[in-house]
C-alpha angles and dihedrals in degrees: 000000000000117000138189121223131202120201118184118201141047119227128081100295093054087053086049096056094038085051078045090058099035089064081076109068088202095069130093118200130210127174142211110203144170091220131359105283094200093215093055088039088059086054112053142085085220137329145202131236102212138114118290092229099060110107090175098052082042104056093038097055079043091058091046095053096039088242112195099187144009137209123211113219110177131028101247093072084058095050083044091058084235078137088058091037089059108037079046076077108046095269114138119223152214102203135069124273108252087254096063082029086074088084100078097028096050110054083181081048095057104041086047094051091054091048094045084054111025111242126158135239088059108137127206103288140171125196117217133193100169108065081207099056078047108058080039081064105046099041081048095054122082092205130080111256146190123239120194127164114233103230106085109273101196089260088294105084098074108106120198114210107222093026119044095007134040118216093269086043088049094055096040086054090047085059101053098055109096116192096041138286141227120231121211149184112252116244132213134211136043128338123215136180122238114179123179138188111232131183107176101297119001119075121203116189126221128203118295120249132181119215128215098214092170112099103221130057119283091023092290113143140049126305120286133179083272127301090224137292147227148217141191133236093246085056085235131110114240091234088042099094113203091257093044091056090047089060105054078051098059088042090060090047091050087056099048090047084049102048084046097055093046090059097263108104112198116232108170149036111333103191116193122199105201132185103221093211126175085274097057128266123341116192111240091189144298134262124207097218148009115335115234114248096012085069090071094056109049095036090056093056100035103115096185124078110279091203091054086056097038086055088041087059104040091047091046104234101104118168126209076230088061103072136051152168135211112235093257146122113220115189114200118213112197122205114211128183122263108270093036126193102349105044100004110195109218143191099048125150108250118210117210128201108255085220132034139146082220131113105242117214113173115204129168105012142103134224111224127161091358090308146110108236127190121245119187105274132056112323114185151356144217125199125182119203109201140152091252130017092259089062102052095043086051096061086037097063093034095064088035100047087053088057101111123198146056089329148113145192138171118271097198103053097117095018111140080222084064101047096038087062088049089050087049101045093051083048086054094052098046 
């Protein structure tokens, strides 16, 4: 039976989950964007150039289309309450309502949410309203800590004291924050990715992928969107023991259970970044939707129909059957224009290798006289899809490293030089 699909969005995630519909001939796709993504382009029936954030301009060009389901892409449309607005007219959706949404848009929401009800994995946090109370607090506090603004950043606004900040710089950053911040301990260890469909009630995992957010080569740099991400066949993550994965789990179940009993039932993706520390896994915060670039992992190794499950979720009857996931490890290799992310250079040819074994997302760039163009954010990636890591990071660099123009990536990204440093630093911990 024949169903037409809504994804809203525009960057590389939104191309891995239209890849992810098109899988299913029986889908028709159909796209809301701020501005033409030329691999979700290639894949609709018909789109619309419009901000993500309109609800009005959204359910309209839904209802115009007939539009079933629809599938949320970034966090701004949650925030937005695109996701209400639609389900308001009968669209399912796969996407939180505004409401669950806030755990992601409200850091004091969040951190709130896991005291009322006990969960773990909550570190030592403030809130702060007034920027002066908080740099009172910081230059009064012997430990490191971590300062991020409530209000969502695009994952750039966090700042670490001791590693990106001094003290002064700490402070100076604290006042400069309008609409209130969260404090919080710094935590040390590895962080790790854990994304889950929900649909009310049940919770299915998928693998588990780490995410190298630091610009230059060996995390050196300052903070981007994400650099790209891997992930292993055995859908672990070498310094993830067995009972430190079961509890992020649990944490993720606690939260749902939680959301659920404070009114605010949770339909969509629930992403958890966790610290795994010598204590076990502390959340760093929640996203209400797909992670970019951890989309493109675990969508170019899912082996079972993602619009059966898009309909299952937002019906709210998922099955553990529902969802699965080839044996594979899959490495992303994002290319960012020169400059990224602080004075991004836009408008370069790209030059694209006419073969590769890669998967191919495009994300912030234009086509423009037959050919890919940089913008100023994030412009392609590259995942490899192999029997070992080394594999898939393999496939992966080769199809990175034959991209010509004003453009980078990171070469290590993959690399079992890289993991291993990851294994040793969480031995060294424990």
């Amino acid at each position: 039976m024949t169903m037409n699909y809504l994804v809203v969005g525009g960057g590389g995630r939104e191309h891995a989950l239209a890849r992810a519909l098109s899988c299913n001939p029986e889908s028709v796709l159909y796209a809301v964007m701020s501005s033409a993504n030329p691999g979700i382009t290639a894949l609709c029936r018909d789109y619309l150039i419009a901000s993500e954030t309109d609800s009005d301009a959204i359910v309209s060009y839904a209802r115009r289309q007939q539009i079933d389901y629809a599938v949320i892409g970034p966090e701004a449309p949650l925030h937005a309450g695109v996701s209400d607005a639609l389900l308001d007219c009968g669209i399912g959706c796969l996407g939180p309502t505004r409401a669950a949404a806030q755990i992601e848009t409200d850091k004091a929401f969040c951190r709130r949410l896991m005291k009322e009800y006990q969960i773990d994995g909550l570190p030592a946090y403030r809130i702060f309203f007034d920027p002066e109370e908080a740099a009172l607090f910081i230059n009064s506090h012997e430990e490191d800590v971590v300062i991020k603004p409530i209000g969502l950043t695009g994952g750039k606004g966090v700042k670490v004291m001791g590693e990106q900040v001094d003290r002064a710089g700490a402070c100076e950053y604290a006042r400069s924050i309008q609409g209130g911040m969260v404090i919080e301990e710094r935590l040390l260890g590895e962080e790790f990715t854990l994304m889950a469909f929900v649909d009310g009630n049940s919770l299915v995992p998928m693998p588990l992928v780490q995410d190298h957010k630091r610009a230059f080569v060996g995390d050196t740099g300052p903070n981007t969107g994400g650099m790209g991400s891997y992930s292993m066949p055995d859908h672990g993550l070498p310094f993830v023991e067995g009972a430190e994965y079961a509890a992020a789990l649990r944490i993720m179940h606690d939260v749902v259970s939680a959301l659920d009993r404070l009114g605010a039932p949770y339909r969509g993706i629930l992403y958890g970044q966790f610290m795994n520390t010598a204590s076990g896994p502390k959340v760093i915060e929640f996203n209400a939707r797909f992670g970019d670039p951890e989309a493109m992992n675990v969508l170019s190794i899912l082996s079972s129909d993602f619009s059966e499950i898009a309909i299952r979720v937002a019906e709210g009857d998922l099955r553990q059957s529902d969802v699965s996931f080839e044996n594979k490890a899959t490495v992303c290799k994002y290319m960012v224009p020169a400059g990224y992310p602080d004075n991004p250079v836009g408008g370069d040819r790209i030059g694209l290798p006419k073969q590769h074994d890669a998967l191919l997302y495009y994300a912030n760039v234009e086509e423009k006289d037959g050919y890919i163009r940089t913008r100023t954010s994030r412009s392609l990636a590259f995942v490899g899809v192999g029997e070992t890591l080394e594999d898939a990071e393999r496939i992966a660099e080769a199809a990175a490293s034959s991209v010509t123009g004003n453009i980078r990536y990171r070469p290590d990204i993959g690399k079992n030089t890289t993991l291993n440093d990851r294994i040793n630093h969480m031995k060294e911990l424990r």
